[in-house]
N, C-alpha and C positions, 0 to 999 in steps of 0.2 A: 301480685306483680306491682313493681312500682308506679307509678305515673312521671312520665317522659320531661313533663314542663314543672314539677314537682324539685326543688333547689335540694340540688346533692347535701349530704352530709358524710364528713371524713370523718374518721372515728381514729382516734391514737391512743394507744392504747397505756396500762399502766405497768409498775415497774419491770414485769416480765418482758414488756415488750413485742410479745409472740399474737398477741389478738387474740386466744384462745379461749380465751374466759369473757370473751364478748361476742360470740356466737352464736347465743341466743338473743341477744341484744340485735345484734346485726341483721339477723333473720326477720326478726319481727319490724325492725325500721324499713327492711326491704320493701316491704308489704304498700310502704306509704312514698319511698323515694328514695332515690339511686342511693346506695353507700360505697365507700371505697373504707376498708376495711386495712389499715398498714399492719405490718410486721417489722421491727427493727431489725437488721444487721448482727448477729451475733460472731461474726468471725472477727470483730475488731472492735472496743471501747470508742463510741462517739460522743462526745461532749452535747451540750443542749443545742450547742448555734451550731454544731454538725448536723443532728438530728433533725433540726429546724429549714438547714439545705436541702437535705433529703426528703422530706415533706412536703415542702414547696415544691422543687423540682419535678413531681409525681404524681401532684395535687390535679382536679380538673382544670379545663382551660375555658372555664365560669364560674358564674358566681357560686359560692358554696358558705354553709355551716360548718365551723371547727367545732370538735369536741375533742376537749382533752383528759382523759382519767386519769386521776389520781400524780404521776410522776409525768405525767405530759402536758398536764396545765399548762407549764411555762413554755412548751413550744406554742401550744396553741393560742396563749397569749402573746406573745412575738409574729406569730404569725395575724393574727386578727388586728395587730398595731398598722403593722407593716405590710403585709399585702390586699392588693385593694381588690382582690378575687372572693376575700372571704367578708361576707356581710351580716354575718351572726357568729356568736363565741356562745358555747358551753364548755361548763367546768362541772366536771364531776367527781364528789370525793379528792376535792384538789387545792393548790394553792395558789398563792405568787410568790410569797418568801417561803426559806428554808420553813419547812412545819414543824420542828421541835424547839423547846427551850435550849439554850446553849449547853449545859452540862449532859444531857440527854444528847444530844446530836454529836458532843465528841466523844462517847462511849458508844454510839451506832455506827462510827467510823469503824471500827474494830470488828463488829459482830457482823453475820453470816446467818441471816436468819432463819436458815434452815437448821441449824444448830438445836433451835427450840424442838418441844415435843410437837407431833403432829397438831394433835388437838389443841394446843395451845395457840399454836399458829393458825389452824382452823376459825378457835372461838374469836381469838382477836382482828379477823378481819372481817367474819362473817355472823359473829354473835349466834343468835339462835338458829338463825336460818341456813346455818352451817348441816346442807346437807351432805348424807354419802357419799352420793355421784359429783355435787361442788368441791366436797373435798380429796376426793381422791385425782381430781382432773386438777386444783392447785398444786395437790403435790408432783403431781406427773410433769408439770408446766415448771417448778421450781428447780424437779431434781435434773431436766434437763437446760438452766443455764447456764453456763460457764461461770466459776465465782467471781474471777475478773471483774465480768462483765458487769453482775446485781452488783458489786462491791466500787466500784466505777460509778455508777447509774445514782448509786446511794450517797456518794459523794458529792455528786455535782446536783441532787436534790438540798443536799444541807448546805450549801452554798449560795443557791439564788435564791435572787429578789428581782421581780418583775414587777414590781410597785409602779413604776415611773411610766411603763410600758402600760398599765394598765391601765393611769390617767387616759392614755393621748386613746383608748379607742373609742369610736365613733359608733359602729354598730351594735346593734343590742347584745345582750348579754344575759344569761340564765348561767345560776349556778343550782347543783346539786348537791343535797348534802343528807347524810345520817345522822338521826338524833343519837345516833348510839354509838357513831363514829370518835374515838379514843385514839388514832394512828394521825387524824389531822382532824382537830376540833373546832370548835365555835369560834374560835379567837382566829383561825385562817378567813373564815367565809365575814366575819367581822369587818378584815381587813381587805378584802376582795370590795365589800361593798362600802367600805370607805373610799379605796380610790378608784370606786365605778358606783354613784348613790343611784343611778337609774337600774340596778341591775338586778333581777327578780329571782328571788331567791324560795327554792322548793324543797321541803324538808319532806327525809323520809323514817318511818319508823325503823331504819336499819343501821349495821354497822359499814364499815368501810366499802365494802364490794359490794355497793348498790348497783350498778348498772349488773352483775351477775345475779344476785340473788332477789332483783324486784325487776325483773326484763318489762314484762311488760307496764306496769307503772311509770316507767322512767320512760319508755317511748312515747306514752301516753303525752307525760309531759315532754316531750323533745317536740315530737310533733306536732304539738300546738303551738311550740315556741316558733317553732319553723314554719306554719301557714300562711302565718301575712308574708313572707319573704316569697313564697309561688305566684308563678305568673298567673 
């Protein structure tokens, strides 16, 4: 169970949206303190500063840790700028700007990554650790988005930049990242701690979907980040 005086952490989830691939993640943070766990809206494409309404709006009504994965970085950084509810930022597997090179990002405009072979799509988010049960619960997660919807979401990732947003925050800041991560590399987390130089950065032996495939490691780290924040 959690502990009641223990500073909530929100969890946003990545490109899918759905929170499903962070349910053991979520499980295990319980154990240390309150989570609220989002789902995005799939009956209509929401832009970032949509998504970033809806968050807010739904958030608790104290102080709290944003974690953003992967394609929610940049709410959770807009949000850790701009509301003064949240007093810790994590990024995991995440950015502030668009994460590709330009030529790369206007051929990813196009594609529909489910298009890829399974295992393809498997090794390159999860590398070795790409288990059975991980992989067949991403593709269950995938085959039921609307394409719209990833194909929307993929868009308004290759478009921001939260640079400017990420100067002005004031609360601490932990980022996560995979040494093996090739979906968004060294040169994002580079630039994360260029325009945030206080912000501690934890590397993990994996590929992109750390918070799925190292659950408990990464609460390990969450949860220490978050201790001085408990009353």
């Amino acid at each position: 169970m959690d502990t009641p005086d223990a500073t909530p952490i929100i969890l946003l989830p990545g490109m899918d949206g759905t929170g499903e691939l962070l349910r053991a993640l979520a499980d295990q943070l319980a154990l240390h303190r309150p989570i609220q766990l989002f789902t995005y809206p799939l009956d209509q494409p929401l832009s970032y500063a949509q998504l970033t309404t809806y968050v807010v709006e739904r958030a608790p009504n104290r102080p709290f840790v944003v974690l953003g994965e992967s394609f929610s970085g940049p709410i959770a950084i807009e949000i850790a700028a701009t509301d003064p509810r949240a007093i810790g930022l994590v990024l995991a597997s995440s950015f502030a700007r668009n994460p590709l090179p330009a030529p790369f990002a206007a051929l990813a405009r196009l594609i529909d990554l489910r298009w890829l072979p399974r295992r393809i799509i498997a090794t390159a988010l999860m590398g070795s650790t790409a288990t059975p049960e991980l992989t067949a619960r991403l593709h269950q997660v995938l085959a039921a988005l609307p394409s719209e919807i990833l194909q929307f979401r993929a868009r308004e990732a290759l478009r921001v930049d939260k640079r400017n947003r990420l100067r002005e925050i004031a609360c601490p800041v932990l980022c996560l990242h995979g040494r093996f991560d090739h979906l968004v590399n060294r040169r994002q987390v580079d630039e994360i701690v260029t325009a945030q130089p206080r912000c501690q950065v934890h590397w993990f032996d994996s590929a992109h979907m750390l918070l799925a495939t190292h659950p408990e490691a990464a609460v390990k780290a969450i949860n220490q980040f978050c201790e001085p924040m408990d009353k």
